[in-house]
KEMARPA-127749 format. One record per atom (N, C-alpha, C, CB): residue number from 1; x, y, z. Coordinates in steps of 0.02 Angstrom, whole numbers. Glycine has a CB too. Example, Ala and Ser with C-alpha at 12.3 -4.5 7.8 and 13.67 -1.06 7.14 Angstrom:
! residues 2
PT num      x      y      z
PT   1    660   -284    390
PT   1    615   -225    390
PT   1    660   -165    390
PT   1    565   -224    452
PT   2    642   -112    354
PT   2    684    -53    357
PT   2    645      2    394
PT   2    704    -30    286
//
This chain:
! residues 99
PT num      x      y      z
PT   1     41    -60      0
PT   1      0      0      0
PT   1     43     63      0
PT   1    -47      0     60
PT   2     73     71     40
PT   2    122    129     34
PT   2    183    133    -14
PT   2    149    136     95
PT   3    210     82    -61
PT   3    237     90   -128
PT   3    195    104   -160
PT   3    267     43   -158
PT   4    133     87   -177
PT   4     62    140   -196
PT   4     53    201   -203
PT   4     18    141   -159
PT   5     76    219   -158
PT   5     63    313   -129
PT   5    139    318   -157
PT   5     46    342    -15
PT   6    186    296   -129
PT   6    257    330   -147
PT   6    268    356   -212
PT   6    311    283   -141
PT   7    287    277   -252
PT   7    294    299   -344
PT   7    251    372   -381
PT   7    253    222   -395
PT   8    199    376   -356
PT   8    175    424   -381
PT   8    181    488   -366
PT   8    130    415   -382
PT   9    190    497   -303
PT   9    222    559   -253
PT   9    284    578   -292
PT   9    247    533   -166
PT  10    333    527   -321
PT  10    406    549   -322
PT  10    402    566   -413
PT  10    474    475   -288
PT  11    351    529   -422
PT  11    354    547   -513
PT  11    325    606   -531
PT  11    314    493   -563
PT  12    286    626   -478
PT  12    247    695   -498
PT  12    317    759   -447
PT  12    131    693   -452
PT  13    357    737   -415
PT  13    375    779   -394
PT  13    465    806   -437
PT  13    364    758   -319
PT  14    480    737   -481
PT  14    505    738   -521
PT  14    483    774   -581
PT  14    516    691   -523
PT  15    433    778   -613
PT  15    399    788   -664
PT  15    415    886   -663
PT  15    313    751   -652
PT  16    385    904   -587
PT  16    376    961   -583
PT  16    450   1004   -584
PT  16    334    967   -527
PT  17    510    956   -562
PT  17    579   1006   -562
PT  17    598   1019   -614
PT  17    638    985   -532
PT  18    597    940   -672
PT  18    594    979   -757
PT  18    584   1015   -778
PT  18    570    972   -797
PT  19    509   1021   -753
PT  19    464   1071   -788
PT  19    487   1147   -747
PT  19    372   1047   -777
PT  20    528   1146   -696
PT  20    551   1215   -680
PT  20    617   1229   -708
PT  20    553   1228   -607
PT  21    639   1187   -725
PT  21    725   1205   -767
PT  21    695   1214   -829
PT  21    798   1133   -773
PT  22    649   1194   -855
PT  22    631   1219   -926
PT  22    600   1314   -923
PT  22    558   1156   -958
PT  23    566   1320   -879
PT  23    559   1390   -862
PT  23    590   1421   -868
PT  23    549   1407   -821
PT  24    651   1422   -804
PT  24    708   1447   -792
PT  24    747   1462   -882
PT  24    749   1388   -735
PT  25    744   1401   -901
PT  25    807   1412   -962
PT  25    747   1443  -1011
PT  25    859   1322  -1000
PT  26    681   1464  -1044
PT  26    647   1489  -1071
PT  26    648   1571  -1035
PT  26    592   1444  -1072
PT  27    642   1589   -973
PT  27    661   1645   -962
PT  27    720   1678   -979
PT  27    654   1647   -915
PT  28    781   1638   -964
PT  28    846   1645   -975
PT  28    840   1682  -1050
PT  28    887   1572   -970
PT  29    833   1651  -1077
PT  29    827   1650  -1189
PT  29    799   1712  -1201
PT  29    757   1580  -1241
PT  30    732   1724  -1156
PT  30    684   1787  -1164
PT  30    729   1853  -1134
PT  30    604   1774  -1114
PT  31    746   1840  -1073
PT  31    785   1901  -1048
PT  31    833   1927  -1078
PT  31    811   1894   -995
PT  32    857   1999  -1106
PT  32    911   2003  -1130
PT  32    972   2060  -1078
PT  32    890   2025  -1205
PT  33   1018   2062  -1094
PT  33   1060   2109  -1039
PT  33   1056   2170  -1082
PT  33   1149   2085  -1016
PT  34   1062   2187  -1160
PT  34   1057   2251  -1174
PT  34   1001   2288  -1157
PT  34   1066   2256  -1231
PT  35   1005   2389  -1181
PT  35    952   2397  -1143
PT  35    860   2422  -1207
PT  35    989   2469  -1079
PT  36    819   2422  -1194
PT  36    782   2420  -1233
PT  36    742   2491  -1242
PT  36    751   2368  -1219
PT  37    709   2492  -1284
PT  37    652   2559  -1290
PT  37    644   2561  -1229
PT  37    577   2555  -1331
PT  38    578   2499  -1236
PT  38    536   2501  -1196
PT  38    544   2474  -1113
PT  38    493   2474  -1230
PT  39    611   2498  -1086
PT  39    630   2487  -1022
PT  39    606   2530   -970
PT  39    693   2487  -1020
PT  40    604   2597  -1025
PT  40    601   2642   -979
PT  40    533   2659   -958
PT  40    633   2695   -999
PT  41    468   2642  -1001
PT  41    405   2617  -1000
PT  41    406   2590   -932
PT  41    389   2568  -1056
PT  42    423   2514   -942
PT  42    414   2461   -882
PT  42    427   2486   -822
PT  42    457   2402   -886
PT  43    499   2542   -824
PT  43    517   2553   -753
PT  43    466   2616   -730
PT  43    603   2572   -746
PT  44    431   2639   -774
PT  44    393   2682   -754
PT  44    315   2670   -721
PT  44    394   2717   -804
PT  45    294   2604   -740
PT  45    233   2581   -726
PT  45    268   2551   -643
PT  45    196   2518   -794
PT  46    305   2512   -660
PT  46    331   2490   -583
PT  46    362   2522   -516
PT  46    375   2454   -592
PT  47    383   2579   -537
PT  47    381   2657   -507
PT  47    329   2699   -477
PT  47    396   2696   -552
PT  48    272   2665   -506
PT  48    219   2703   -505
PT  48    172   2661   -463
PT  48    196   2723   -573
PT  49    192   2609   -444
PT  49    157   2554   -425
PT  49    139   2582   -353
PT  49    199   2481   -429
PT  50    166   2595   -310
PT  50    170   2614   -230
PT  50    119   2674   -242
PT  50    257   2640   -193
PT  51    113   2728   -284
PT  51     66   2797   -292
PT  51     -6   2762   -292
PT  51     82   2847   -374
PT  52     -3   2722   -361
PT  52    -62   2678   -354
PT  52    -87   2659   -296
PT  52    -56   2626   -382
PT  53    -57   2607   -267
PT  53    -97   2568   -206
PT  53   -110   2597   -143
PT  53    -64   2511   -186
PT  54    -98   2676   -145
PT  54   -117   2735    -91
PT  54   -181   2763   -115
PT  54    -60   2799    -85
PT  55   -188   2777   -197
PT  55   -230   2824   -206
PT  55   -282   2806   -227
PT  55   -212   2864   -238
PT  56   -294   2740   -261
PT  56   -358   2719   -247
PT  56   -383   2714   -191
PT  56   -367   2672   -267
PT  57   -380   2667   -136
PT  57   -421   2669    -67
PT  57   -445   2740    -77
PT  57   -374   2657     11
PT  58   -397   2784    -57
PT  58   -418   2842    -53
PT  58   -463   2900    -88
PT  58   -379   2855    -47
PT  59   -450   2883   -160
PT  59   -515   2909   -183
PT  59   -575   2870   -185
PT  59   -509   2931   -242
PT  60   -564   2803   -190
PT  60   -626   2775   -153
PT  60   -671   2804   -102
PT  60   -609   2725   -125
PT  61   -615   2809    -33
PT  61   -648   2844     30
PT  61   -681   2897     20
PT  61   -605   2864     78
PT  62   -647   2937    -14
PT  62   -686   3011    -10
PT  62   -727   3036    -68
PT  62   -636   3067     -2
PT  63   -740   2980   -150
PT  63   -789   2988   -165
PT  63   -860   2945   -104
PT  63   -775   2967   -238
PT  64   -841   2897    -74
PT  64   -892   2884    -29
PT  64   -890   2917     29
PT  64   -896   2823    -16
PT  65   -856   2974     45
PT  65   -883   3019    106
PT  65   -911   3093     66
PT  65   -808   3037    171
PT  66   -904   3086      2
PT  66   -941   3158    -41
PT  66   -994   3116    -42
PT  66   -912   3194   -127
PT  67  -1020   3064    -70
PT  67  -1090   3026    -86
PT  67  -1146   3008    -46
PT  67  -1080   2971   -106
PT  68  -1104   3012     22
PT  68  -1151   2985     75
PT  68  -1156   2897     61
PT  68  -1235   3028     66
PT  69  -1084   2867     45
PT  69  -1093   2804     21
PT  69  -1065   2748     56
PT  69  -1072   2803    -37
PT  70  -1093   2723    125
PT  70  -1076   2698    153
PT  70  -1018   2625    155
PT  70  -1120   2705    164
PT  71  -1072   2586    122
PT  71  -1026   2543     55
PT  71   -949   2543     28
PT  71  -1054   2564     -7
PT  72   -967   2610    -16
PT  72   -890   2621    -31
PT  72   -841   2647     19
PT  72   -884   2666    -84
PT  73   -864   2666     46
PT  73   -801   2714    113
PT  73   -782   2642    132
PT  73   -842   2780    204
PT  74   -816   2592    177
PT  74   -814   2560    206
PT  74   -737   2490    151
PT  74   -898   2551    225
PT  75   -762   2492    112
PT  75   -738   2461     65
PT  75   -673   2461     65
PT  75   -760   2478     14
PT  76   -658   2549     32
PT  76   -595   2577     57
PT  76   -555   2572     95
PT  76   -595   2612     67
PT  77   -585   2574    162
PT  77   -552   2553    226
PT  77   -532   2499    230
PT  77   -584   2555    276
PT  78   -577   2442    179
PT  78   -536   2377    202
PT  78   -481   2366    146
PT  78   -586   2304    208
PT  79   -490   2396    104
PT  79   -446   2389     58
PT  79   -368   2419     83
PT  79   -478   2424     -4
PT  80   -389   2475    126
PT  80   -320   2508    132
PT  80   -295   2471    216
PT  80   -329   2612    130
PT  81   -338   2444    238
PT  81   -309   2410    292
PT  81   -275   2345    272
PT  81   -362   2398    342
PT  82   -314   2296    199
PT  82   -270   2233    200
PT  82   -206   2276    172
PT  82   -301   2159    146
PT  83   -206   2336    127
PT  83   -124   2352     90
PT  83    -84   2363    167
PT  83   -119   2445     25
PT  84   -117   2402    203
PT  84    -47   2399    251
PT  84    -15   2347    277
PT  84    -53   2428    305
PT  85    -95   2288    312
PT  85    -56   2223    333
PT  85     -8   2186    294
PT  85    -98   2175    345
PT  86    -32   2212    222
PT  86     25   2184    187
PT  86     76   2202    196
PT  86     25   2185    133
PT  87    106   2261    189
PT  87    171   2295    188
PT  87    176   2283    259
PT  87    178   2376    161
PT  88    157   2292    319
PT  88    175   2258    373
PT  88    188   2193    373
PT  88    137   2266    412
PT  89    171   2132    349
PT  89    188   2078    355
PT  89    254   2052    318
PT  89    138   2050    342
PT  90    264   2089    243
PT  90    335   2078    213
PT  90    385   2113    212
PT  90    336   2070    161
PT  91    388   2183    250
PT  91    428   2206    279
PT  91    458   2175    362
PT  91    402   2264    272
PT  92    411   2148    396
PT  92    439   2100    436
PT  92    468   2011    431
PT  92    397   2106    474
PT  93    453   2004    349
PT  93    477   1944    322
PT  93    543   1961    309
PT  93    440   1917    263
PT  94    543   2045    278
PT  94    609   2052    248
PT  94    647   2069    281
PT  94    618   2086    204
PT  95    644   2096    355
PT  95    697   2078    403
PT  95    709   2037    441
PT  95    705   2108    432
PT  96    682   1983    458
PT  96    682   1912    492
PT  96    726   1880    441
PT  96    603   1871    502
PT  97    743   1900    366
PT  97    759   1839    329
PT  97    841   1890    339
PT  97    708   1814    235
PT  98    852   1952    336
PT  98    905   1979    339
PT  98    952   1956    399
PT  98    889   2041    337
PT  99    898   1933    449
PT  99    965   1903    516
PT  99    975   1848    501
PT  99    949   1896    601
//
């Protein structure tokens, strides 16, 4: 019974490291080191990323405190409470992993 369960455990877990060295070396091929047009694009959307995830909640909130919109304010709030837990939780990942 349990060579049963095993073989299959180790062939699917085999299966899956292939299939991550094939990734790896398909990213590799795709990535290039020179620099491109459109780099400066990318670094600008990803730059911009942190402005984003402040200013929605927030105009959320305060089109629902102009509306009288309970709903949305409320919404807001949770939205901008899970972003902080977030940034609270992997900023304390990212110094636990630094010691």
């Amino acid at each position: 019974m349990n060579n049963r369960l095993i073989i299959p455990l180790f062939l699917i877990f085999t299966v899956q490291l292939s299939a991550q060295d094939l990734d790896i070396r398909v990213l590799r091929s795709i990535n290039s080191s020179e620099v491109l047009p459109s780099d400066k694009f990318f670094r600008f959307v990803s730059n911009s990323n942190a402005y984003l995830v402040i200013s929605i909640p927030v105009v959320m909130g305060t089109a629902g405190l102009i509306k009288h919109d309970d709903k949305l304010f409320r919404n807001a709030c949770v939205i901008l409470a899970g972003t902080a837990l977030n940034e609270v939780v992997t900023t304390a990942y990212e110094i636990y992993n630094k010691s």
